[in-house]
OpenMM code with the backbone's topology and positions (N, CA, C; nanometers):
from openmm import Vec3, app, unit

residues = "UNK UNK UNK UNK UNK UNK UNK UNK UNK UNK UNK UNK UNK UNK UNK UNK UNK UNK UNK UNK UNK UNK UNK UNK UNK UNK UNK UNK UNK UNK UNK UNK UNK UNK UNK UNK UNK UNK UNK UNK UNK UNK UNK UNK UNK UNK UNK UNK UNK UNK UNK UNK UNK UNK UNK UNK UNK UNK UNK UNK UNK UNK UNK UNK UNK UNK UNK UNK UNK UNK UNK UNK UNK UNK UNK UNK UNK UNK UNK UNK UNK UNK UNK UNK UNK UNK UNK UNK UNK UNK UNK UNK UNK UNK UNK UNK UNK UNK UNK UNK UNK UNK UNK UNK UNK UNK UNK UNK UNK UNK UNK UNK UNK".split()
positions = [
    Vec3(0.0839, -0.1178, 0.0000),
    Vec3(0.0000, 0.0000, 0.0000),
    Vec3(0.0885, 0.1242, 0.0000),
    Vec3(0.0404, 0.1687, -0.0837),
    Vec3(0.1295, 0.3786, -0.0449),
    Vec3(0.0933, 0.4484, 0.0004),
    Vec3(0.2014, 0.5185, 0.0324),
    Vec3(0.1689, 0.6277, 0.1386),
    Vec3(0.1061, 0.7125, 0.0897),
    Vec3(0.1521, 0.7195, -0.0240),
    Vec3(0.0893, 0.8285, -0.1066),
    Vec3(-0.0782, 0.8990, -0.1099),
    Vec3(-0.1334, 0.9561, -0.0268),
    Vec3(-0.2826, 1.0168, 0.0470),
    Vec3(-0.3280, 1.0756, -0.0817),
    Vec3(-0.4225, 1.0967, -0.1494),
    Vec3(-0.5314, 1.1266, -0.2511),
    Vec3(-0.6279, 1.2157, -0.1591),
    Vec3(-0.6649, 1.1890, -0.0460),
    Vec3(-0.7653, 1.2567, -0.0152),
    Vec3(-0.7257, 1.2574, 0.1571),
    Vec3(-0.7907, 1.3340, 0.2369),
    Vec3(-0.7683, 1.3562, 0.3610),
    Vec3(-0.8553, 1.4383, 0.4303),
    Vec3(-0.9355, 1.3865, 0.5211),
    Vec3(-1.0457, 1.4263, 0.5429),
    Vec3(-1.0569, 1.4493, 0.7161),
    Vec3(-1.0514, 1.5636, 0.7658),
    Vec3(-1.0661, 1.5956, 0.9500),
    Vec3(-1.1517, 1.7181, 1.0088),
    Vec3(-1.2409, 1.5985, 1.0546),
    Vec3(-1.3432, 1.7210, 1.1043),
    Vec3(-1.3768, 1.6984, 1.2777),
    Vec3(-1.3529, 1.7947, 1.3309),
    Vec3(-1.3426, 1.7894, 1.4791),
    Vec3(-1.4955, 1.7623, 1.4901),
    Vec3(-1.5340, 1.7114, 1.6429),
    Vec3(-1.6641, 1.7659, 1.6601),
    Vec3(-1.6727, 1.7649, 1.7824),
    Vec3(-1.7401, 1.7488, 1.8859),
    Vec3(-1.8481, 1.8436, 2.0138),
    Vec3(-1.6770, 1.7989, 2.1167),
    Vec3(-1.6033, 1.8574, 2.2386),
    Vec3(-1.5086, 1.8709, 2.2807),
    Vec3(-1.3996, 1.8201, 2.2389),
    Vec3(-1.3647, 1.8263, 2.0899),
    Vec3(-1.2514, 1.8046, 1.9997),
    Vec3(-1.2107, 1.6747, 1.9303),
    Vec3(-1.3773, 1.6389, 1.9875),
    Vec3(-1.3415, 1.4647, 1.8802),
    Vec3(-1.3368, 1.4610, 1.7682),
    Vec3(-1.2122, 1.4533, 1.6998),
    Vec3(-1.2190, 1.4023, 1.5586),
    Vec3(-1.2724, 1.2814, 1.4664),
    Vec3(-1.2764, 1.3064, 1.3293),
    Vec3(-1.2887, 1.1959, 1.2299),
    Vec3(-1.2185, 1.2258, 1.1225),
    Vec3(-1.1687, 1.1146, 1.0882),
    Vec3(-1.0584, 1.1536, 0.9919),
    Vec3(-1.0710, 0.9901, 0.8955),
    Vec3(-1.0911, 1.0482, 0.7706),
    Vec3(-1.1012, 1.0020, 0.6761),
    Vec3(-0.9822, 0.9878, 0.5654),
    Vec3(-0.9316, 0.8920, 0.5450),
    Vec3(-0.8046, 0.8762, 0.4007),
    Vec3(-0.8000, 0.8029, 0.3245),
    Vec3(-0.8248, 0.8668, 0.1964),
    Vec3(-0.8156, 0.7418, 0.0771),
    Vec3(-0.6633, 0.7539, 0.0320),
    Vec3(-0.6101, 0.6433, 0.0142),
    Vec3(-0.4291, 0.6392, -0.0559),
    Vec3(-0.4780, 0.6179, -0.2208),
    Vec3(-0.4170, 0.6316, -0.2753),
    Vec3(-0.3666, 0.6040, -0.4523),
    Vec3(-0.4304, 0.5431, -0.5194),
    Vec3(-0.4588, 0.3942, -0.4079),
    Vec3(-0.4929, 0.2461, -0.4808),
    Vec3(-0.6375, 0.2416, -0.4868),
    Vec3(-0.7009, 0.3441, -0.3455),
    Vec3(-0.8351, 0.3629, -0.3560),
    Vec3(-0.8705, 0.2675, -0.2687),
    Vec3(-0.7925, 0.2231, -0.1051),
    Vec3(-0.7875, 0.2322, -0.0215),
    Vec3(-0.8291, 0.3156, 0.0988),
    Vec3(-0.9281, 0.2556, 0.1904),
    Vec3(-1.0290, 0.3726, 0.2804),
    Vec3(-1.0205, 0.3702, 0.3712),
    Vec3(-0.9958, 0.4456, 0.4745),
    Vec3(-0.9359, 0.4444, 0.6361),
    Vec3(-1.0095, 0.5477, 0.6810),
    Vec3(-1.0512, 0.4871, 0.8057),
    Vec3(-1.1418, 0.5494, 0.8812),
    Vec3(-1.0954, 0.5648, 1.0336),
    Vec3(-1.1128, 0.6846, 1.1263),
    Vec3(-1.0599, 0.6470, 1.2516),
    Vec3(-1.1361, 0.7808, 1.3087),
    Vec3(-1.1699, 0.7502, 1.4332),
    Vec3(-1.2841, 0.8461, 1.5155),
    Vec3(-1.1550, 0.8605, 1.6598),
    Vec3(-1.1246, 1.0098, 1.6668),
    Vec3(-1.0639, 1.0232, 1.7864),
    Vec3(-0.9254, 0.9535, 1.7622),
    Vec3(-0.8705, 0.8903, 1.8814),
    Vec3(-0.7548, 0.8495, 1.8799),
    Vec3(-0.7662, 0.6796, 1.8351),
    Vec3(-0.8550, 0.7043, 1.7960),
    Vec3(-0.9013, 0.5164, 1.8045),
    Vec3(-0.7841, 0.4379, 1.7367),
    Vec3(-0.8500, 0.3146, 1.6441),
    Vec3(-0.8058, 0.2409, 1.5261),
    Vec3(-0.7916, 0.2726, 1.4171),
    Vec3(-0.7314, 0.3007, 1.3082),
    Vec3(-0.7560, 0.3162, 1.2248),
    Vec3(-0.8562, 0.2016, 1.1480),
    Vec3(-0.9501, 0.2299, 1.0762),
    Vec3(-1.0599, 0.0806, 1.0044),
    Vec3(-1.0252, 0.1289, 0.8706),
    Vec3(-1.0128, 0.0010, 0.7593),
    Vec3(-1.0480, 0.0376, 0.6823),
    Vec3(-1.1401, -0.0298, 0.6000),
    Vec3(-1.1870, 0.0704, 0.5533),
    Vec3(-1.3724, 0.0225, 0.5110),
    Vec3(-1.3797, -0.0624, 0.3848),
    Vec3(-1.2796, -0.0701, 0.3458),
    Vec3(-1.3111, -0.1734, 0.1952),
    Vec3(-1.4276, -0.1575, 0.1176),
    Vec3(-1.4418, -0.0202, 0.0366),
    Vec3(-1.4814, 0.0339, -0.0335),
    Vec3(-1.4250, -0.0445, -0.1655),
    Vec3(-1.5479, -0.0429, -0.2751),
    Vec3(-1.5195, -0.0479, -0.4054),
    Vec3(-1.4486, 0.0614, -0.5204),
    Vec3(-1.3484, 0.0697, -0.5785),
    Vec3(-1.2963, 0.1205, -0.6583),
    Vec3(-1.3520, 0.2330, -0.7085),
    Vec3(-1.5094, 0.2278, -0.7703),
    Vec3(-1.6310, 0.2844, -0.8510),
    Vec3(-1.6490, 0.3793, -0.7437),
    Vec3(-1.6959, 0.3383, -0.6327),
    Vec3(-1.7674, 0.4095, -0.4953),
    Vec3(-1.6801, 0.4823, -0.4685),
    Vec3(-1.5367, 0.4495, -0.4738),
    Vec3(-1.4059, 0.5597, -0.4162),
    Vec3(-1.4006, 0.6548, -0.5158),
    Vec3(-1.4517, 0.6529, -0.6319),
    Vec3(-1.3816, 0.7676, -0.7422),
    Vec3(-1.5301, 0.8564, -0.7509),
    Vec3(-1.6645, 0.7770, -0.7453),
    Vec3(-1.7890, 0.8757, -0.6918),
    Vec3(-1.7125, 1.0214, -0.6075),
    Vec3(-1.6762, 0.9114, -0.4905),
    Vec3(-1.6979, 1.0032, -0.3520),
    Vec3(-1.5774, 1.1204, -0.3900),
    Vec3(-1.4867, 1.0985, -0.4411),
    Vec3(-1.3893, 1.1766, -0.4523),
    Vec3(-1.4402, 1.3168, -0.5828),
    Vec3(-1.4770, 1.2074, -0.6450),
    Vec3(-1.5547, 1.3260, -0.7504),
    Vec3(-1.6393, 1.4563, -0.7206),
    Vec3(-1.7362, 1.3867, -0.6316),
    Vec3(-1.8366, 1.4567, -0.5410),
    Vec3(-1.7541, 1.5594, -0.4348),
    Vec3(-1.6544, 1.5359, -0.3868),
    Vec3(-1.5760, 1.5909, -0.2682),
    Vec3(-1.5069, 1.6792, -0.3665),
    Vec3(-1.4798, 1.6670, -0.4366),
    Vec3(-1.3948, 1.7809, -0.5622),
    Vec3(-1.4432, 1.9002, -0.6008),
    Vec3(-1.6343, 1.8495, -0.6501),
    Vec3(-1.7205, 1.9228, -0.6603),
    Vec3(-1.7854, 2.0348, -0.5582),
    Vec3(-1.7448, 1.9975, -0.4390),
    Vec3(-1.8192, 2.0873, -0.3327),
    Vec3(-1.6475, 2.1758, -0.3218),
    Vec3(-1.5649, 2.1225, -0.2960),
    Vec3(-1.4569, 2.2209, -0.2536),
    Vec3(-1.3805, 2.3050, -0.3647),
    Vec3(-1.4208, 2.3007, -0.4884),
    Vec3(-1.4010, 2.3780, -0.6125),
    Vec3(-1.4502, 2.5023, -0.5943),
    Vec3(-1.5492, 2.5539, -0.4788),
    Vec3(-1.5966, 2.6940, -0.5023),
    Vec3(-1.5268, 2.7372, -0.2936),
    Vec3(-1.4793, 2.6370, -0.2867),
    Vec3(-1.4519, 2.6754, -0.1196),
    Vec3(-1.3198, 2.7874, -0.1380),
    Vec3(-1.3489, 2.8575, -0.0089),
    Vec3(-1.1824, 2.9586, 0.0036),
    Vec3(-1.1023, 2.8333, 0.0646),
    Vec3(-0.9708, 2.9111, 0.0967),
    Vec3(-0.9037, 2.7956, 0.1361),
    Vec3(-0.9072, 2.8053, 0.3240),
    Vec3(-0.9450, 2.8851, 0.4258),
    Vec3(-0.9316, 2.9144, 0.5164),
    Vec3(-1.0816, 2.9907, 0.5652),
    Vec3(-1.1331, 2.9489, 0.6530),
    Vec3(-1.2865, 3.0209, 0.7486),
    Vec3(-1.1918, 2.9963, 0.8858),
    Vec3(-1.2582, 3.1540, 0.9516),
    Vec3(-1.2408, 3.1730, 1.0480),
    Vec3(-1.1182, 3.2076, 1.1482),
    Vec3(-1.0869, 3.1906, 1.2715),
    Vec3(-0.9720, 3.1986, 1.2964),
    Vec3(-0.9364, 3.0596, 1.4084),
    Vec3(-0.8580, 3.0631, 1.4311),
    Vec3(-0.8070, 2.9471, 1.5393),
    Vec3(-0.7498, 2.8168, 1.4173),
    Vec3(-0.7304, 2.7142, 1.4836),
    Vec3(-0.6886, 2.5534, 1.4447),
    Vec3(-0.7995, 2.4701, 1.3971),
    Vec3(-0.7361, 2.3943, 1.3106),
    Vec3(-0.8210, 2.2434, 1.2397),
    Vec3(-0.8366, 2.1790, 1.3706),
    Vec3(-0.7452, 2.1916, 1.4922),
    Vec3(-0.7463, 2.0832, 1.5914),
    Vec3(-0.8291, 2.1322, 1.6931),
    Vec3(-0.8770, 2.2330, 1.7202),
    Vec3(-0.9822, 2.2926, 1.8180),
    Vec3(-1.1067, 2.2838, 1.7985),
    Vec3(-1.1915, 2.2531, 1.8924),
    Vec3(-1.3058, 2.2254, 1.8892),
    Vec3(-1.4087, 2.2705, 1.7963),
    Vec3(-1.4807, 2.2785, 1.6881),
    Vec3(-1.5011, 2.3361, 1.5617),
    Vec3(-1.4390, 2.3348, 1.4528),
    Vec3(-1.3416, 2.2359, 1.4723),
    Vec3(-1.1956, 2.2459, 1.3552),
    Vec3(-1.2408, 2.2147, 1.2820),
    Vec3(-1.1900, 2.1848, 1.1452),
    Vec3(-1.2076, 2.1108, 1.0280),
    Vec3(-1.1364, 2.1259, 0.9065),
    Vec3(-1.0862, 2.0221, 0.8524),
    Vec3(-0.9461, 2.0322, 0.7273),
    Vec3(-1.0490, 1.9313, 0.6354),
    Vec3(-1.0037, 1.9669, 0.5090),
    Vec3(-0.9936, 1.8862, 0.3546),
    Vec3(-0.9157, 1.9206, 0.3302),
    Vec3(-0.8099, 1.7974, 0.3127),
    Vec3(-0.6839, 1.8196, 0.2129),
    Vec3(-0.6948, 1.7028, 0.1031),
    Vec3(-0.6719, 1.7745, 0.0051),
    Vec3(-0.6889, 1.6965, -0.1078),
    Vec3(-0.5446, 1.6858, -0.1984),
    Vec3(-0.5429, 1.5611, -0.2769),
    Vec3(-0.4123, 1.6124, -0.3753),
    Vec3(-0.4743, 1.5772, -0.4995),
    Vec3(-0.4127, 1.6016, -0.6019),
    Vec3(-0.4746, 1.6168, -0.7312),
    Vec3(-0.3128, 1.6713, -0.8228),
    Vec3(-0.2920, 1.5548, -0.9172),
    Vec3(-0.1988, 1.5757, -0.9581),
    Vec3(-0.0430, 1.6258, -0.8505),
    Vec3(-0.0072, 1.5465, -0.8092),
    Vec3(0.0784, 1.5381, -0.6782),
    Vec3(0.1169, 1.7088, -0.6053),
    Vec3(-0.0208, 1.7896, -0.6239),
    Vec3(-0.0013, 1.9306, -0.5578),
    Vec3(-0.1512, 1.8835, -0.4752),
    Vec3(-0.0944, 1.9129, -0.3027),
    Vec3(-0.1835, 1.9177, -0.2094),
    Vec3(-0.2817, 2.0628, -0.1873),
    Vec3(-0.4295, 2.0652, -0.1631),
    Vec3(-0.4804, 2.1881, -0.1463),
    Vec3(-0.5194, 2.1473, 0.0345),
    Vec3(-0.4812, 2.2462, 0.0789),
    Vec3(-0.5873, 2.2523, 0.2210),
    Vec3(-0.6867, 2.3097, 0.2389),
    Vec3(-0.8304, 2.3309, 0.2201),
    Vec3(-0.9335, 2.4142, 0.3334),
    Vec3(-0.9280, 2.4020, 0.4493),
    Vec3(-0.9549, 2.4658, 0.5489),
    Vec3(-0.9991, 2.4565, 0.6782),
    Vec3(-1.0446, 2.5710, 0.7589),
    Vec3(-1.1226, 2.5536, 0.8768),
    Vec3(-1.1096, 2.6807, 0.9280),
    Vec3(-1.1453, 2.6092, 1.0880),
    Vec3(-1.2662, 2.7101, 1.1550),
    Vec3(-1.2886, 2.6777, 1.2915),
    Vec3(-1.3690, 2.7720, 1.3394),
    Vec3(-1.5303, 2.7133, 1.3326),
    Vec3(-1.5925, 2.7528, 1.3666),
    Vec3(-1.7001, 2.8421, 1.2622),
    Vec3(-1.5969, 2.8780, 1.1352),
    Vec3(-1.6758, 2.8961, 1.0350),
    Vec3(-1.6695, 2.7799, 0.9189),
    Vec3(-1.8070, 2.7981, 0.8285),
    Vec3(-1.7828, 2.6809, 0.7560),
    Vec3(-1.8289, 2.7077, 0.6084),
    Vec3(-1.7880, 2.6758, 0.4965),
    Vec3(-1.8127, 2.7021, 0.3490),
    Vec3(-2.0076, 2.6436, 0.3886),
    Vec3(-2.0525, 2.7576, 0.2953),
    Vec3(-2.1777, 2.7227, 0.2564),
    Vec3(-2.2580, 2.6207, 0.2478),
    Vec3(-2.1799, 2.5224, 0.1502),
    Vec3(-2.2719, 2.3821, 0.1282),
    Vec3(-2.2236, 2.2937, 0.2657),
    Vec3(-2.1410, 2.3293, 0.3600),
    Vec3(-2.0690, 2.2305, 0.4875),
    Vec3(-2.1574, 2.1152, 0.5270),
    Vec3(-2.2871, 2.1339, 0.5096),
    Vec3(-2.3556, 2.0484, 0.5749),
    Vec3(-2.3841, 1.9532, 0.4865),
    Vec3(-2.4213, 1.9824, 0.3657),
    Vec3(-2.4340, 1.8779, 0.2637),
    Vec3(-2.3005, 1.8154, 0.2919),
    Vec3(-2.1836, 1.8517, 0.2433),
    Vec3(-2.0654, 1.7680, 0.2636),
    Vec3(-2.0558, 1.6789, 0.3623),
    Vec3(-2.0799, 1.7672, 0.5212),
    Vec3(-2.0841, 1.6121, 0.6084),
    Vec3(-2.1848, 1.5537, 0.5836),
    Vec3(-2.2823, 1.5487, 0.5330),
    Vec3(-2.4200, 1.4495, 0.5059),
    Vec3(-2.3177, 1.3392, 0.3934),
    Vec3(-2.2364, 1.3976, 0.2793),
    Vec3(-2.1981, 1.3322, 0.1999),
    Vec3(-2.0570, 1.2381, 0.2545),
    Vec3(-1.9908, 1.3011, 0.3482),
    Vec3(-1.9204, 1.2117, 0.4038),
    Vec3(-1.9389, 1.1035, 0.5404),
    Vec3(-2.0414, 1.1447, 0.5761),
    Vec3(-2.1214, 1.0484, 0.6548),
    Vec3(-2.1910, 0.9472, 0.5821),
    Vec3(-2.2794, 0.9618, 0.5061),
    Vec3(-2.3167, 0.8628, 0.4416),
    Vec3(-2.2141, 0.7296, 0.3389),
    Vec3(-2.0463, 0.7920, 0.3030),
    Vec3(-1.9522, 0.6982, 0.2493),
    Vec3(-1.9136, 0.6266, 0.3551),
    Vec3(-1.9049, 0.6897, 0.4756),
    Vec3(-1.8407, 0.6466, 0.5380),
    Vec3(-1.9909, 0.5075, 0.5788),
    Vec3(-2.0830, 0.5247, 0.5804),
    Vec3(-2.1831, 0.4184, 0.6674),
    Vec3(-2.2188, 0.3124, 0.5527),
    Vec3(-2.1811, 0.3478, 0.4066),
    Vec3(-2.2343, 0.2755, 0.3273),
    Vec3(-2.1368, 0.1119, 0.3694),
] * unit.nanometer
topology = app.Topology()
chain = topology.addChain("A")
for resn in residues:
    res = topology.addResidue(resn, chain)
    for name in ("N", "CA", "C"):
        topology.addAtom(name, app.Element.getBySymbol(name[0]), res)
């Protein structure tokens, strides 16, 4: 497997619990809540290039930064994506791009499928 990350996904929630989401290269899916385990979800190939597609589509109109403070503070939240081996970050804290909620609806639901 490579190291090599395609997608990267961290969103704090209620006293700084994270979720963090990573697809690698091969289209490989890792999942981990807090400090836990990492899982990985054994996603289909098709379903990994959907979700990534879809995740492309919402952060194509995002700034790259809301708000002030850390990804790691309570309200945090990062998408880092790579695309052609140049990484983009969004994030902010406490503020959130427009469609935010659709997105976690859309990354909640990959993640439960």
């Amino acid at each position: 497997m490579s190291l090599n990350i395609v997608m990267s996904i961290s969103i704090a929630g209620p006293g700084g619990m994270s979720r963090e989401l990573s697809i690698t290269e091969e289209g490989d899916v890792f999942y981990r809540v807090g400090g836990g385990s990492q899982i990985n979800l054994e996603k289909r190939r098709r379903d990994v290039d959907d979700f990534i597609w879809e995740v492309e589509g919402f952060v194509a109109g995002w700034d790259k930064r809301y708000g002030e403070g850390s990804a790691t503070e309570p309200g945090g939240w990062m998408v880092l994506v790579e695309k052609d081996r140049t990484y983009t970050r969004y994030r902010g804290c406490d503020e959130y791009p427009e469609d935010w909620e659709s997105f976690v609806e859309l990354v909640d639901e990959f993640i439960a499928e």
